[in-house]
DSSP file (Angstrom, degrees, kcal/mol; ACC not computed):
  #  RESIDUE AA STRUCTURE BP1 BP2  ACC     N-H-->O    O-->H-N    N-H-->O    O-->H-N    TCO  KAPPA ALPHA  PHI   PSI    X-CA   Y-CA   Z-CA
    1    1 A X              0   0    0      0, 0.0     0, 0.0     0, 0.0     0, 0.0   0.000 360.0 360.0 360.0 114.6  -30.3   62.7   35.2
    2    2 A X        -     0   0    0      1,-0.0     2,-0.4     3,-0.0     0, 0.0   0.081 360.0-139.4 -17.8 164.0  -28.9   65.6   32.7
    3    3 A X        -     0   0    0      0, 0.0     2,-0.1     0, 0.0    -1,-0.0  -0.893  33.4 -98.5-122.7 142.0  -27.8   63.9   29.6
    4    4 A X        -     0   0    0     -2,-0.4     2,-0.5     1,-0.1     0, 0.0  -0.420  30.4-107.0 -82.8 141.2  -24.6   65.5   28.5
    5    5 A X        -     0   0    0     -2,-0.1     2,-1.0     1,-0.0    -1,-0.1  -0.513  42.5-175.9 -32.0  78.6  -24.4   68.3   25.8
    6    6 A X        -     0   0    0     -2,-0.5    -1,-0.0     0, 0.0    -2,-0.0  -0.690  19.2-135.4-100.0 105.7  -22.7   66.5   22.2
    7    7 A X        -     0   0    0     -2,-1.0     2,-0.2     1,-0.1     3,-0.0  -0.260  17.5-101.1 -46.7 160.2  -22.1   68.6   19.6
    8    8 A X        -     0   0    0      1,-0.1     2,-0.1     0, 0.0    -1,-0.1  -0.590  49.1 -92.1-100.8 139.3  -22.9   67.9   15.9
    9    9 A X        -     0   0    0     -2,-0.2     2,-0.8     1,-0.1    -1,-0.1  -0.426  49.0-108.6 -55.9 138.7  -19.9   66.9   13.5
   10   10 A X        -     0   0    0      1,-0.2    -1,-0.1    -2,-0.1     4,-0.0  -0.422  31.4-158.4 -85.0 124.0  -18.7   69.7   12.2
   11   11 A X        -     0   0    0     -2,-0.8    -1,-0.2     1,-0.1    -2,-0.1   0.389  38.8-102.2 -76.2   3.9  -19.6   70.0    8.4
   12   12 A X  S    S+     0   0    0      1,-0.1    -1,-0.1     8,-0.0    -2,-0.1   0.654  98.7  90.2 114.0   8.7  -17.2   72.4    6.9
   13   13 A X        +     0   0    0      4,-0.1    -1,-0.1     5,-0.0    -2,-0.1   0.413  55.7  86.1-142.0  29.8  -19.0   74.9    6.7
   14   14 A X  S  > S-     0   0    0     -4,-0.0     4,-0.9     0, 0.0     5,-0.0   0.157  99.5 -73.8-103.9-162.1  -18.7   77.0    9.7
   15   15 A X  H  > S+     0   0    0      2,-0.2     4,-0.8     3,-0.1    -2,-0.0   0.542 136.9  55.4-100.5  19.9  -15.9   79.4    9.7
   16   16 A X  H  > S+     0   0    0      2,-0.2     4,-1.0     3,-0.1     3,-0.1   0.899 110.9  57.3 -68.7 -55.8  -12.9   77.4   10.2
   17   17 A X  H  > S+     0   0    0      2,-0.2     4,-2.9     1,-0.2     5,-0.4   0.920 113.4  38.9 -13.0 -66.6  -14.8   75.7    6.7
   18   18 A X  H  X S+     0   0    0     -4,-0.9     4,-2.1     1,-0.4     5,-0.3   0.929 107.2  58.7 -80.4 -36.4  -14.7   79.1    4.9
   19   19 A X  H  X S+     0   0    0     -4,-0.8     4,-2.3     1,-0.2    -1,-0.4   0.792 108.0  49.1 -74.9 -51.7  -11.5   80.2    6.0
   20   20 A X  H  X S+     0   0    0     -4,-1.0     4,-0.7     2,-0.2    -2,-0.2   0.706 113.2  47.4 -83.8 -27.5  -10.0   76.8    4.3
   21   21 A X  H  X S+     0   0    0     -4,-2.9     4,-2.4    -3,-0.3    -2,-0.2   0.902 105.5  53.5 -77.4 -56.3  -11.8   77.4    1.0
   22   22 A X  H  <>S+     0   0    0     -4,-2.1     5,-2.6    -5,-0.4    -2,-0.2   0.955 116.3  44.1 -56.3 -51.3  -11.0   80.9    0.6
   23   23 A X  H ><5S+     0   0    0     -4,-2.3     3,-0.9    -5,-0.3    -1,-0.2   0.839 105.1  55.9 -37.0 -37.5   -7.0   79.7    1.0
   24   24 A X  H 3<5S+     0   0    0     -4,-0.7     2,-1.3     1,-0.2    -2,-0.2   0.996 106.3  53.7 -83.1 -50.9   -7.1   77.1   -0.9
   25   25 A X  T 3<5S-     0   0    0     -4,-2.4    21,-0.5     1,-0.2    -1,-0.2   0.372 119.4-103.9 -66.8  18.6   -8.6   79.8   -4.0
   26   26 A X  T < 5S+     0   0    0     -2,-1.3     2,-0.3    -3,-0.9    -3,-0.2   0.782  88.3  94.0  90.8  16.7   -5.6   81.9   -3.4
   27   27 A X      < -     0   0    0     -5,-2.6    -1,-0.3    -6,-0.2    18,-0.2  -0.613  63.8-100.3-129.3-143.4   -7.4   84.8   -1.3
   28   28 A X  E     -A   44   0A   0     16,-1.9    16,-4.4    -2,-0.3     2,-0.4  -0.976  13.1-160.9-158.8 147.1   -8.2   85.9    2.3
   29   29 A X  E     -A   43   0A   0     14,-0.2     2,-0.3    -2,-0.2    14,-0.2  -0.935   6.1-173.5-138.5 130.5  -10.6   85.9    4.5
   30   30 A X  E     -A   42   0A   0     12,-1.5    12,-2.4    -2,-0.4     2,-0.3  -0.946   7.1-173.0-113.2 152.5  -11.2   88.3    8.2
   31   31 A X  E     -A   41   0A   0     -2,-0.3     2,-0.3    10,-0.2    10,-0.3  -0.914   5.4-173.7-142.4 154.7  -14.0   87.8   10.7
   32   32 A X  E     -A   40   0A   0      8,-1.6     8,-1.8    -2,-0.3    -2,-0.0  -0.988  31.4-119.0-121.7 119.0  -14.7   90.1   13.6
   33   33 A X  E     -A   39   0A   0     -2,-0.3     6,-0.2     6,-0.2     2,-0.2  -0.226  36.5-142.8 -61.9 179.4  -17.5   89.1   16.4
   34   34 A X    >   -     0   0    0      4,-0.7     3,-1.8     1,-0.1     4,-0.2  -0.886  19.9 -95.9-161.8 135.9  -20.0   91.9   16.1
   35   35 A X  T 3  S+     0   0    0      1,-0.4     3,-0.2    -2,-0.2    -1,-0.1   0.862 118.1  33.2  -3.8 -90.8  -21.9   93.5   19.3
   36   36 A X  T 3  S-     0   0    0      1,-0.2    -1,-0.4    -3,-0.1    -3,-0.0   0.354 128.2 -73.3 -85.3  18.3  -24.9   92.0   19.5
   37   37 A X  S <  S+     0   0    0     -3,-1.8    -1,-0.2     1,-0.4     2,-0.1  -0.051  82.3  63.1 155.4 178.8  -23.7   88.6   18.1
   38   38 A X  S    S-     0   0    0     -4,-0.2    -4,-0.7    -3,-0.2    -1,-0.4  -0.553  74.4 -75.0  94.0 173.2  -22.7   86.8   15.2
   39   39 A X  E     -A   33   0A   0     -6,-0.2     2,-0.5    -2,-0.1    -6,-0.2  -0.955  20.9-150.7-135.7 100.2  -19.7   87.4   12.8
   40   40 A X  E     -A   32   0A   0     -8,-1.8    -8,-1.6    -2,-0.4     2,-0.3  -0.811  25.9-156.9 -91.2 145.7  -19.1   90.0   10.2
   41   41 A X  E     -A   31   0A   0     -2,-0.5     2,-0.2   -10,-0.3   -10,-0.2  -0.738  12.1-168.4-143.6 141.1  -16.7   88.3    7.3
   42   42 A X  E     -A   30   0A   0    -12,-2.4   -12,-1.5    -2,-0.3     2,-0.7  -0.984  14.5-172.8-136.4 106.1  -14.4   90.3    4.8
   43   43 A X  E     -A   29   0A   0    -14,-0.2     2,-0.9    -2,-0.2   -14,-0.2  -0.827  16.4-159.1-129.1 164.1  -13.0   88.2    2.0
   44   44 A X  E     +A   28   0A   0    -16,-4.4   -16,-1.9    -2,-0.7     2,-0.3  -0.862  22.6 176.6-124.1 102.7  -10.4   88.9   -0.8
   45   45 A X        -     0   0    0     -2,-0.9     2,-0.4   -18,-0.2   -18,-0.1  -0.788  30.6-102.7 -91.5 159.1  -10.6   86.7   -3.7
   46   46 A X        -     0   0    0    -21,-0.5    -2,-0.0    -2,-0.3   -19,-0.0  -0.764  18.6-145.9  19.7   7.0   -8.9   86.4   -6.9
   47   47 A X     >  -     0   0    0     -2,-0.4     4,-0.6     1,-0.2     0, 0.0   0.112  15.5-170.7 -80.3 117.4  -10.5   87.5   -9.8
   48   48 A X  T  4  +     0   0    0      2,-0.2    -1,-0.2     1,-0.2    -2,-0.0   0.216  67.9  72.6 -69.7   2.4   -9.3   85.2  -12.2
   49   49 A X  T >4 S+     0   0    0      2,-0.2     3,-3.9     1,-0.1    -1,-0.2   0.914  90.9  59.2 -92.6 -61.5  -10.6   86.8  -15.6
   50   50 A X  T 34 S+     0   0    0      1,-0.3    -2,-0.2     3,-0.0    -1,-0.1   0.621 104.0  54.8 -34.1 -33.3   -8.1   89.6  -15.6
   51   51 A X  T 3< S+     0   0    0     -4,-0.6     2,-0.3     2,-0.0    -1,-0.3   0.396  91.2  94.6 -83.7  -8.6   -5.1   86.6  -15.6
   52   52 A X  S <  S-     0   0    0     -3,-3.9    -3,-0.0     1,-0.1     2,-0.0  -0.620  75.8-134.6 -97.7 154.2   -6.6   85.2  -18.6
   53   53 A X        +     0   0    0     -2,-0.3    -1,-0.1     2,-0.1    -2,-0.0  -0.228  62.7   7.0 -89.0-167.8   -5.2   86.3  -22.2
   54   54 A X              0   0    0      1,-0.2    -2,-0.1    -2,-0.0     0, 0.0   0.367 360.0 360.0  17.4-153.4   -7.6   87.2  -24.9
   55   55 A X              0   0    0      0, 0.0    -1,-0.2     0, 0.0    -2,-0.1   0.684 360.0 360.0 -78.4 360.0  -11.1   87.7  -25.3
């Protein structure tokens, strides 16, 4: 008898994961599957030194 397939709880860290982190710091995040497999990721953070005053 097969024993049925269970997936692992998902830990965050997949890209549904990255996708929620990169929102919550204010940027943006694309992914595109890619040919032969796998995911190429584009993200747009923040850079948070320019916003600060003085040295």
């Amino acid at each position: 008898m097969e024993r049925p397939i269970v997936p692992p709880p998902a830990s965050g860290t997949g890209l549904t994961g990255l996708r929620e982190r990169v929102h919550l710091a204010g940027g943006r995040i694309e992914s595109d599957p890619m040919s032969g497999g796998g995911f190429q990721l584009h993200a747009w953070l923040p850079n948070t030194d320019t916003d600060r005053e003085g040295p």
